[in-house]
C-alpha positions as CSV (number, residue, x, y, z in Angstrom):
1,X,0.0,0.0,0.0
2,X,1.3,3.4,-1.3
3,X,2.0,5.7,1.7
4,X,0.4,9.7,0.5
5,X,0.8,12.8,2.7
6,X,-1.2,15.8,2.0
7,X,0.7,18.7,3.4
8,X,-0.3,22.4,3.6
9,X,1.4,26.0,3.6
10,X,-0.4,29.0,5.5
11,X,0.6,32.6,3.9
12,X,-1.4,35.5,5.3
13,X,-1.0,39.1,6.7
14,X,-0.7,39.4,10.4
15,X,-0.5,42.6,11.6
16,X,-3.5,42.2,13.5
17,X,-4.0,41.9,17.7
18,X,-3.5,38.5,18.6
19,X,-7.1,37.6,18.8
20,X,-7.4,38.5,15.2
21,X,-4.2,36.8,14.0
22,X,-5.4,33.7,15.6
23,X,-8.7,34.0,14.2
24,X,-7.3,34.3,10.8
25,X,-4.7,31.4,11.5
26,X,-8.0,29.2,12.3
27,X,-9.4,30.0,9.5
28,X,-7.0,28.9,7.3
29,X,-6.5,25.9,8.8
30,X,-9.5,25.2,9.0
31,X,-10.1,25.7,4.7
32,X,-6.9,23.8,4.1
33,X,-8.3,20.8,6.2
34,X,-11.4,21.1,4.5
35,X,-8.8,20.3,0.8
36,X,-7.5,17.2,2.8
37,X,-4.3,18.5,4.3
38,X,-2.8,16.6,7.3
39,X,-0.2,18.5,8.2
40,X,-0.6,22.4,8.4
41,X,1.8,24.8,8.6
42,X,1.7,28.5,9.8
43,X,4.2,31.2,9.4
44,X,6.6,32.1,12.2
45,X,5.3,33.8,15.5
46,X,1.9,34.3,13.9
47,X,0.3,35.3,16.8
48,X,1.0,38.9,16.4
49,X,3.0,41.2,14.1
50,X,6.6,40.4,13.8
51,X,8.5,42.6,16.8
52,X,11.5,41.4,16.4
53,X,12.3,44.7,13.8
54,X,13.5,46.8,17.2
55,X,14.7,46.3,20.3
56,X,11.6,47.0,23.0
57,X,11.5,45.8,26.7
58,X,8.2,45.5,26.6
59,X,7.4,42.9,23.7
60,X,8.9,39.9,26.6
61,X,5.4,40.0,27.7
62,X,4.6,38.7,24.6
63,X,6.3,35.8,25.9
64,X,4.2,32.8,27.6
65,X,5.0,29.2,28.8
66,X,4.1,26.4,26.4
67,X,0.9,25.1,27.8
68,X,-0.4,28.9,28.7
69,X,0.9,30.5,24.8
70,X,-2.6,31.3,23.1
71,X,-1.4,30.0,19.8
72,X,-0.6,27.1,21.3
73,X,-4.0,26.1,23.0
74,X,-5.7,27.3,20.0
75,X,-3.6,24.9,17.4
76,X,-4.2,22.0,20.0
77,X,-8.1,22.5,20.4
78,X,-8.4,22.8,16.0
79,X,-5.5,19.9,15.6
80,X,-8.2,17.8,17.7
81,X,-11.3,19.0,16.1
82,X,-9.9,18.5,12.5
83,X,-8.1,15.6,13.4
84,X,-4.9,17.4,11.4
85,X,-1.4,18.0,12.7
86,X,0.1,21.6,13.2
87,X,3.8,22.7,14.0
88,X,2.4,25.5,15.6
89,X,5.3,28.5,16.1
90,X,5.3,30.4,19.2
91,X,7.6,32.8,21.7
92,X,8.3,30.8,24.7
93,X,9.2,31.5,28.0
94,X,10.8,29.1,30.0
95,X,11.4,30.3,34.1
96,X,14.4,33.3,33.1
97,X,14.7,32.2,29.4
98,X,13.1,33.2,26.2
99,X,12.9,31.3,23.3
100,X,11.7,31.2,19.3
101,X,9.8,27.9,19.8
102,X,7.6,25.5,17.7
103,X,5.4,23.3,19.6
104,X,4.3,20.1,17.6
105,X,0.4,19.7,17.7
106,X,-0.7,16.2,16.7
107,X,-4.1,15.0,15.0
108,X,-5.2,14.7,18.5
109,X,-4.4,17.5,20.1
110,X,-1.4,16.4,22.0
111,X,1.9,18.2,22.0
112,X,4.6,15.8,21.2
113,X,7.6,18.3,22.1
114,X,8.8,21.4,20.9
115,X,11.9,22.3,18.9
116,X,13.5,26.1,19.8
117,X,15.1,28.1,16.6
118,X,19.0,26.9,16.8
119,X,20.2,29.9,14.5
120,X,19.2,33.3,15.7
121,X,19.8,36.2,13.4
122,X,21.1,39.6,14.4
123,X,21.1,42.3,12.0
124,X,18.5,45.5,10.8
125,X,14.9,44.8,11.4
126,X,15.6,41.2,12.1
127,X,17.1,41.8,16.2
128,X,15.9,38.6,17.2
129,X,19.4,38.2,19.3
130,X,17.9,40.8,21.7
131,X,14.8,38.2,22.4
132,X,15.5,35.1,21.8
133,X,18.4,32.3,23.5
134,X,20.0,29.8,21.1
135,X,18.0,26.7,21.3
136,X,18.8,24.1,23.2
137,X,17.0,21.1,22.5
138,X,19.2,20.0,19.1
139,X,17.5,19.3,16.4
140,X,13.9,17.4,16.3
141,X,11.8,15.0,14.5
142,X,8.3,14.3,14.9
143,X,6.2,10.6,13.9
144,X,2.6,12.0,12.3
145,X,0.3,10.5,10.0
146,X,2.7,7.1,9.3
147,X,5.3,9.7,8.3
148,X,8.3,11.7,10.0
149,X,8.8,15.1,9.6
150,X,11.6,17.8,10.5
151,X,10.8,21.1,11.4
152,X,13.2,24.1,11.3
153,X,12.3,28.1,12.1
154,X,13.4,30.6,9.5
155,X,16.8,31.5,10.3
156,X,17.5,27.2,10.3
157,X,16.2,27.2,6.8
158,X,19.9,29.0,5.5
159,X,21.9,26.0,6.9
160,X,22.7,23.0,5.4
161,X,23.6,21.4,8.2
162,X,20.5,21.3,10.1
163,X,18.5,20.3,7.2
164,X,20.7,17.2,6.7
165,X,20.6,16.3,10.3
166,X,17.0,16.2,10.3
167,X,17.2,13.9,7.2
168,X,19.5,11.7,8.7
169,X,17.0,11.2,12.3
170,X,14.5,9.8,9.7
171,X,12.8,12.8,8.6
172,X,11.0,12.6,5.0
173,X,9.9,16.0,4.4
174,X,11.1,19.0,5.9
175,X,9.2,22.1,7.1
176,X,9.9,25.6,7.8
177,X,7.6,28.5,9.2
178,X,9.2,32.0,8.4
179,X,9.1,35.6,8.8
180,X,11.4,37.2,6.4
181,X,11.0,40.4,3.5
182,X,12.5,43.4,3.1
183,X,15.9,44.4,3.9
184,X,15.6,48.1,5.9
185,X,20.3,48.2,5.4
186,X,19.6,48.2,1.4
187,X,16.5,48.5,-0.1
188,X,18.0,47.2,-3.5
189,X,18.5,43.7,-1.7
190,X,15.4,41.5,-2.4
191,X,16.1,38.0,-0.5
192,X,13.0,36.1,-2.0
193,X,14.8,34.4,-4.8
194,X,18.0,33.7,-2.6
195,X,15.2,32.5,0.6
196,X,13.7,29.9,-1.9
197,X,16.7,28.7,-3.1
198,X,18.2,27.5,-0.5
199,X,15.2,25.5,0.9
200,X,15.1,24.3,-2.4
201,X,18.5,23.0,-2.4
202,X,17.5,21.2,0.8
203,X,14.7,19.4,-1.3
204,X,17.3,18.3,-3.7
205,X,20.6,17.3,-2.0
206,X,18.1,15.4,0.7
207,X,15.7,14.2,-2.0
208,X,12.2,15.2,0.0
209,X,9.7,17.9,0.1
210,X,10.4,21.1,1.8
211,X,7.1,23.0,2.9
212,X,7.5,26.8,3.6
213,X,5.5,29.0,5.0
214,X,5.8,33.1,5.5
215,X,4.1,36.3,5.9
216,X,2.8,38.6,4.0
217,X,2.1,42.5,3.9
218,X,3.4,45.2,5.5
219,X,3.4,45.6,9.5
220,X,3.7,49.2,11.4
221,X,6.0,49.0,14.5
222,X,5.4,52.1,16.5
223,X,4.8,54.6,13.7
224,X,8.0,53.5,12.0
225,X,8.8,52.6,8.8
226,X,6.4,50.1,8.2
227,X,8.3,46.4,7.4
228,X,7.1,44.4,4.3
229,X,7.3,40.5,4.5
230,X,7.4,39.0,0.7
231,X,5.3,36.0,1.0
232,X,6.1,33.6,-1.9
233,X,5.4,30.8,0.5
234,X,5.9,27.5,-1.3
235,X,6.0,23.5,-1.4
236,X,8.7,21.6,-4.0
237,X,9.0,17.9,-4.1
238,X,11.6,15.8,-3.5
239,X,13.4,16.6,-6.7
240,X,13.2,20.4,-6.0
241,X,10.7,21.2,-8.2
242,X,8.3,24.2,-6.7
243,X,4.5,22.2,-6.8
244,X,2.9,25.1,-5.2
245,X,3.6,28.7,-4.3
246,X,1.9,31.9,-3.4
247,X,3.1,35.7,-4.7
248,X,4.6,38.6,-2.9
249,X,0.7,39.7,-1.7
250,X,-1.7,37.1,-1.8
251,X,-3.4,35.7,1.2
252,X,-4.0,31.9,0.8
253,X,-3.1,28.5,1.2
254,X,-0.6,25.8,-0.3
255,X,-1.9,22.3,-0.4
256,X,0.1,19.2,-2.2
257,X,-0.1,15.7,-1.9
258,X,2.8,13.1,-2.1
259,X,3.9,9.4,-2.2
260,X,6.3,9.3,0.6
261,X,7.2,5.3,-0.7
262,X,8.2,6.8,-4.6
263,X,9.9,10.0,-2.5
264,X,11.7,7.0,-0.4
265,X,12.5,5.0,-3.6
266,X,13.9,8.1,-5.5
267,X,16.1,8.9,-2.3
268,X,18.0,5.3,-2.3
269,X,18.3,5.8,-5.8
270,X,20.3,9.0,-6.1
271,X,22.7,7.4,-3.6
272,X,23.3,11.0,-1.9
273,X,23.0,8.8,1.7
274,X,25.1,6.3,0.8
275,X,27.8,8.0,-0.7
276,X,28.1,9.9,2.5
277,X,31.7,10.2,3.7
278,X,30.9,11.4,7.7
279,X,34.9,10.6,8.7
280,X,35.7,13.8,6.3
281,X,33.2,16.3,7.8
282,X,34.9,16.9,11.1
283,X,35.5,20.2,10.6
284,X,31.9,20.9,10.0
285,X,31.7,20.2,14.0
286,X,34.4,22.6,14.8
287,X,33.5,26.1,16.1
288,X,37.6,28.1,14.3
């Protein structure tokens, strides 16, 4: 018996309250269960605009314990209605620490773990250093719907590495939530093109889908310069080809289904596993 996945991205505008974001998440959901989709996935920190673009002592309060983070309960009350599964992207605190956290929901409505960001940028309207601690749970994968999946968070999806580690725990498709656009140090620098590469060069030199999911529109911080996030959410297969995909201003969802066995089959056959030569990547490991 062929084992399918349906899979679904989540692109939408949140620079609403978090009530409304929520809402909007929900909805989404909810129409991409309604195409069949089993495992659903929202942008990064959805519940509220992105506030990451300064520095302000006040956005910690944003901040909640797993179990207590609206998005959180919300995901885990629709994952059980629907019977779906959602990575559901949150900011975590944990006693004095702060983290960029994803909290996997299962079709039930249990939380199997959670995964915290590993790579945290640092850089103009992207200050996420100032908020967040490196992750310290290493890399996860999660078992849903007779599959395993890895999930990464944004800044993850530049690196090789953690791709390939989650490939190598078992995982056969590999998801990342995101909240990425404009660049306020050079407004001639558009990252879309270079952001979709990457992932899709995850697809290929792993041979499985990657499923990516950002934000879209622009969000006011303050009264300044308003930040523009560039959707162009997407889904490619496991030989890199882009299935689905969104623009730089829609609202919407991604849906695509796959055969995991052919994906499996395609991946023993281009050998990249293998091949692999793991005594000649020490230096990967060391931090000079």
């Amino acid at each position: 018996m062929t084992r399918s996945i349906s899979v679904a991205a989540l692109q939408l505008p949140l620079a609403g309250t978090e009530a409304e974001n929520i809402d909007a998440v929900t909805d989404l959901v909810s129409q991409a269960a309604g195409h069949g989709a089993q495992i659903i996935l929202p942008p990064e920190l959805f519940s509220g605009p992105y506030f990451c673009k300064t520095q302000e002592e006040a956005h910690f309060a944003l901040a909640r314990p797993t179990l207590e983070h609206p998005s959180v309960r919300a995901m885990a009350k629709l994952a059980k209605q629907l019977g779906v599964a959602i990575p559901t992207s949150f900011f975590e605190r944990d006693g004095a620490h702060f983290y960029n956290t994803i909290a996997m929901i299962d079709a039930g409505g249990e939380i199997l773990g959670t995964y915290r960001k590993s790579h945290i940028p640092d850089g103009p309207g992207y200050q996420e250093k100032y908020y967040f601690r490196p992750g310290n749970s290493g890399f996860k994968v999660w078992d849903v719907f007779g599959t395993r999946i890895g999930v990464g968070i944004c800044w993850d999806q530049w690196y090789p590495e953690c791709a390939r580690v989650m490939a190598l725990m078992g995982a056969e498709m590999l998801f990342y939530p995101t909240a990425i656009g404009a660049e306020p140090q050079d407004s001639t620098l558009d990252t879309r093109h270079m952001w979709r590469r990457a992932m899709v060069g995850h697809a290929v030199s792993n041979c499985m889908p990657v499923i990516a999911a950002n934000r879209v529109g622009s969000e006011d911080d303050h009264g300044l310069t308003p930040q523009k996030f560039y959707g162009t959410s997407f889904i490619a297969n496991e030989w890199g080809d882009v299935v689905a995909d969104l623009d730089d201003n829609e609202t919407g969802l991604l849906v695509a289904t796959f055969d995991l066995d052919q994906a499996r089959a395609h991946r023993a056959s281009m050998g990249f596993f293998r091949d692999r030569r793991p005594q000649l990547y020490s230096r990967l490991a060391q931090d000079i």
